[in-house]
Every structure is written in C-alpha cells, then in structure tokens.
N, C-alpha and C positions, 0 to 999 in steps of 0.2 A: 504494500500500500504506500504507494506517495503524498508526499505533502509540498503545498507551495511556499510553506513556512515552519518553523521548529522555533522552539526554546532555546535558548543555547545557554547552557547550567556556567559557563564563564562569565557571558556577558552579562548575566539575568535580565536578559530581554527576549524576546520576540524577533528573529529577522529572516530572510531570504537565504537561498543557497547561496546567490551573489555574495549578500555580505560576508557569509560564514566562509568563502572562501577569499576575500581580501581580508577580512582581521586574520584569519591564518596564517596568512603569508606575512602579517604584521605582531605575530606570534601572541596575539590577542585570546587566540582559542587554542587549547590545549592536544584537541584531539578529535577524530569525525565522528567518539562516540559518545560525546559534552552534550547530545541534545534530546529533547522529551519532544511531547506532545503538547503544541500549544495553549492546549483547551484547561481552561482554568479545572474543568474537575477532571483529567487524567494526567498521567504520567507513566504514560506509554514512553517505551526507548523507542529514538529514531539513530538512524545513522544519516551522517553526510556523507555518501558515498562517491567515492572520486579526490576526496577533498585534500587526503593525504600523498596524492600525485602530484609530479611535476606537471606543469602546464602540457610539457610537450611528450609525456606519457599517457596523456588523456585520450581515452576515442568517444568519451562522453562529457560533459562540463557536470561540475557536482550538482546532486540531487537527494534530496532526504529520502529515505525510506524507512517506514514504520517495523522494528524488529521486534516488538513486544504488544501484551496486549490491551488492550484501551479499554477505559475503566467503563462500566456500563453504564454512566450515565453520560459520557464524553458524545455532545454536542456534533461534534468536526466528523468524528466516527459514523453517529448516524445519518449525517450529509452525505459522505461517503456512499453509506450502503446505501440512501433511497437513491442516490446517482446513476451505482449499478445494476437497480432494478431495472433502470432505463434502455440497458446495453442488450444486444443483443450475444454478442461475444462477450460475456465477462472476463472468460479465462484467455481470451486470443491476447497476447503477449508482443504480437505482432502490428506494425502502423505501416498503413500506405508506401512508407520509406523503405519498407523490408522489400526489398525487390526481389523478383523470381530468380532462385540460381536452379540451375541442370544439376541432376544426382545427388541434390544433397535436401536432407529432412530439415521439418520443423518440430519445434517440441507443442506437442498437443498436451495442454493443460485444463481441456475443457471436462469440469465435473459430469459423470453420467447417471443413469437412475438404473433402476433394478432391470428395466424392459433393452437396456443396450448395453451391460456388463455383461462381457463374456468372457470365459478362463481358460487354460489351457490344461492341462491333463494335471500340472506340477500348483497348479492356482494363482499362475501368475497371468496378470491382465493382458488379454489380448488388445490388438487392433477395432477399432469402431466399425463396422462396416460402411457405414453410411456417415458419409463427408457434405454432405449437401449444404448442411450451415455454415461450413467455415470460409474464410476470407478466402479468394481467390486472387491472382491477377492477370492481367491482358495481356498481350504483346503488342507490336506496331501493326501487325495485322488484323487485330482484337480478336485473336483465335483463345478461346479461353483455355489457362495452364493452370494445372492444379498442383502446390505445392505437397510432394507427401508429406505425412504427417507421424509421429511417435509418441507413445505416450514414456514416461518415466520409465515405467517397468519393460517398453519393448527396447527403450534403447540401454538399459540395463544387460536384455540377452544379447542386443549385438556387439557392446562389448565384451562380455564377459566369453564371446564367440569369435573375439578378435576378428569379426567383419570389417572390411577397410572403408569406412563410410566419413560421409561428415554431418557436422549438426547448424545448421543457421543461427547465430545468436543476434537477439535483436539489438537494433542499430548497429551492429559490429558487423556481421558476417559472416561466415563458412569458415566452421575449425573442425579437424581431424578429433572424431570420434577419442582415440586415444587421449588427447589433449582436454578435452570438455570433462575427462574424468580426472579427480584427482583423490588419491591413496589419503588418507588421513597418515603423518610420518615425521612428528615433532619439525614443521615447517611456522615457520616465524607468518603469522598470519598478514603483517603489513607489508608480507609478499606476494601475497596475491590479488587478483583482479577485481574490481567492484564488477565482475558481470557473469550472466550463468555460468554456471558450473555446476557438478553434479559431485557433491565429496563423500565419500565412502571409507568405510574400515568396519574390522568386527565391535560389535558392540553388546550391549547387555538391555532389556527391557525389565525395567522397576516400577510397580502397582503403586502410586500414590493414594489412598484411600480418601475416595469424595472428590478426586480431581484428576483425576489420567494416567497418563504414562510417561516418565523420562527413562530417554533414551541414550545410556551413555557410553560413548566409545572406548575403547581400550588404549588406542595409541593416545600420544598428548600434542597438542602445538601449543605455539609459543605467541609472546606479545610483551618485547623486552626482555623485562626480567619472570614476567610471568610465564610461568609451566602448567597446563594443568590437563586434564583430560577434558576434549569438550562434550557437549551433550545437549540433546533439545526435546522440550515438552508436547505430549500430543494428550490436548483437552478430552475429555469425556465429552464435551459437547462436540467435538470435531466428528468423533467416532458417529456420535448418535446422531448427527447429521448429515452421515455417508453412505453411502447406495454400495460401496465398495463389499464383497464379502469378506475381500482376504484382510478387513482390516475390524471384521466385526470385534464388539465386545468381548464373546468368547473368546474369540479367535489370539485379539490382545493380551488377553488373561493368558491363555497357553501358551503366550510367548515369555512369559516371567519365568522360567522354569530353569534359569541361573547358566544357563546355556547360551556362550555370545552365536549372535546369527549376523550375517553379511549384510550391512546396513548402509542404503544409499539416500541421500537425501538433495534435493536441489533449489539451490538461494540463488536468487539474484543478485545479492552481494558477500562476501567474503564475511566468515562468523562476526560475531560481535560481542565486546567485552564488556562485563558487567560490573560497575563494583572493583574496578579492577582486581577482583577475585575470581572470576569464569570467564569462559571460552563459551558462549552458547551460538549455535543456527535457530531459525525463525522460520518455523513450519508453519506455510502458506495452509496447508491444506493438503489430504493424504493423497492426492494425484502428484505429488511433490515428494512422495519416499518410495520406497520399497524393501524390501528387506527377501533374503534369500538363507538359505538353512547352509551349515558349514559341511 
C-alpha cells in the first residue's frame, strides 16, 4: 500500500517523499524506516523506499510504502480500501508503462475464490484458466498481445525446476528468473533493491493464540550492527478471508509441527526494520507466499 505522504518520526512532521529524500541527503532523516502513518489514530510502519540510494542507483525516485498494519480506526486506510473497491484490477501491479516484452511473465497477484482455485496433485496452486480480466496491450498494428501470467506459487516450480525464464518487474523490466529469487544468507539488507523480489529460506511456522501465525526463518540478515533472524506475520483474519485451501486454518495449524518447511514470500521492497531490534517482511496477502515441505 502507498502513501502520498508519511510521518517522519525525525522531523515530527508530516511531509512528501520529495522532502524525505532532500532532508536525507541533508542528513536530517536518519533512515527510510523513520516513518509511520500519517493519520493521527494509527501508527502503521511505512518505508521510504529508494531513499537510501544514490540518485544514480535509482530506477525508481522514492516512494513510501505501508509495511505494517493500520490501526482500525485509521481514516487514510479506509480511503484506501473504498478506493479499491472502485478498481477493477486491485491486485494488477502492472501501469500502462509496463510494456509488452516477448517470452517473459508477469507476476499475477490477482486474489481468487473457491469457483477458480485449482491445485495440482502436490497442492500447490495452479494457473487460472481464464485470463479475460487482466490488462492487456496492443501493438502498432493493434493486434491484441497477451502478457503471460504466474502466480507466486507457479513461478516458485519454475525455479525450483531451474526453467530458464524471466519475470517482468514493474516499472523496471525483465530479470532472469534466477535473479528475482533471493536465498535468505546473512546479506546486509541495505543491499538490496526496493523492488520485487521473491526471498526465500527454511523457516519455522509458530501459532500465536487469538492472532495468526509468525513465520520465522532460520538463516539471519543483517542491518549494521544488527543480526537477527527475520520473520513475518500472517493474520487470522488474512486466512479467514482467503479462498486459498492450501492456506486454510487447519491447514496453518498442521504446519506448526516444529518442522522448518521451504518458505517463499514476495515484497515489493527489501524487509524492514523494526525497533531497531527485527528484521521483518510485510505480507500483502497469501497470493504473496508459498511454502513447500523439505
């Protein structure tokens, strides 16, 4: 979720990405992960994603993204969601600008219902059959091209199948399958890119009793002097508002069983630090993970 504006816990004001990226550079702001949620009743974490790049490292100019969650009575949030009711594509990830490339996917993140989830022998989610709502584009000929499509979990077996493919990332471009994955492997996290990515390692699944599941890896990254093993939360309400099987309630519960399982999950920016005590990722929503038995 984006915002046109964030908090920024240095300045204690209110301002743009613009700004949060010239007082940066004016060593004003500490950090791109200094910022909340505007809205006087929450305090949801945002990041400035980008903010900590050089200018000329950039293929995106910074932009806040919402990494936690927004207090229920947060004003901005509900704007938000009656927005999306409006969208036709909620989950298309993709703008007019993503232009068609030859042999290479997109990541389909569009939520399904019980009538169009279908699995494969192992229960891992197949392909949609039916493409008819998603964004298309033309050519000079206006011969219509339809971009293929992936969801998390198919392009989870094609790497895991070392298939030699690529993945369209939006506003960026076509990167090598290989490349869109990254190992979870004690990597300093303000090496990595604000933009998709798909990160993965073994990890463990722990029952919080009255509120979900955290999810926590085994390997550790880093952030300075901080070490820590990262990990990310999946709501009881995400579950109970998912059509998915492989992620029912039982289903979650029978994965506590202290047994790490092969855990991918995909952010649109690089984890984020909490507290300067954790390492956490920002589960969108379970079309956004996957997990496979060891």
């Amino acid at each position: 979720m984006k915002l046109e504006k964030a908090y920024s816990e240095d300045l204690k004001k209110t301002i743009t990405a613009e700004d949060a990226d010239y007082n940066f550079s004016l060593g004003k702001i500490s950090s791109k992960y200094t910022f909340t949620c505007p809205d006087d009743n929450c305090n949801a974490a945002v990041t400035c994603a980008n903010l900590d790049k050089k200018k000329s490292q950039r293929k995106v100019p910074p932009y806040y993204r919402v990494v936690g969650e927004h207090d229920i009575n947060c004003l901005i949030n509900q704007s938000i969601i009656e927005k999306n009711k409006q969208k036709v594509e909620q989950s298309d990830i993709y703008s007019e600008h993503d232009v068609y490339i030859s042999d290479v996917v997109r990541i389909d993140l569009r939520q399904v219902d019980n009538k169009q989830t279908k699995t494969d022998n192992s229960g891992n989610l197949e392909e949609n059959i039916i493409k008819s709502g998603h964004k298309t584009n033309l050519n000079k000929s206006n011969n219509r091209m339809i971009q293929p499509t992936k969801t998390v979990s198919s392009l989870v077996s094609l790497f895991l199948n070392k298939e030699k493919k690529a993945v369209q990332i939006p506003k960026i471009g076509a990167l090598p399958i290989e490349e869109f994955f990254i190992e979870i492997n004690g990597q300093d996290i303000s090496d990595f890119d604000d933009e998709y990515r798909i990160y993965f390692g073994l990890a463990w699944f722990n029952k919080i009793d009255g509120k979900g599941f955290a999810v926590k890896f085994d390997n550790k990254l880093k952030y300075g002097e901080l070490e820590v093993r990262p990990s990310f939360f999946i709501s009881l309400s995400t579950i109970e508002s998912s059509a998915y099987a492989k992620f029912s309630l039982r289903k979650m519960n029978d994965l506590c069983d202290k047994k790490p399982k092969q855990v991918f999950i995909l952010s649109e920016t690089s984890p984020n630090v909490k507290d300067n005590k954790y390492i956490n990722f920002w589960l969108d929503g379970l079309q956004y993970m996957d997990y496979r038995f060891k």
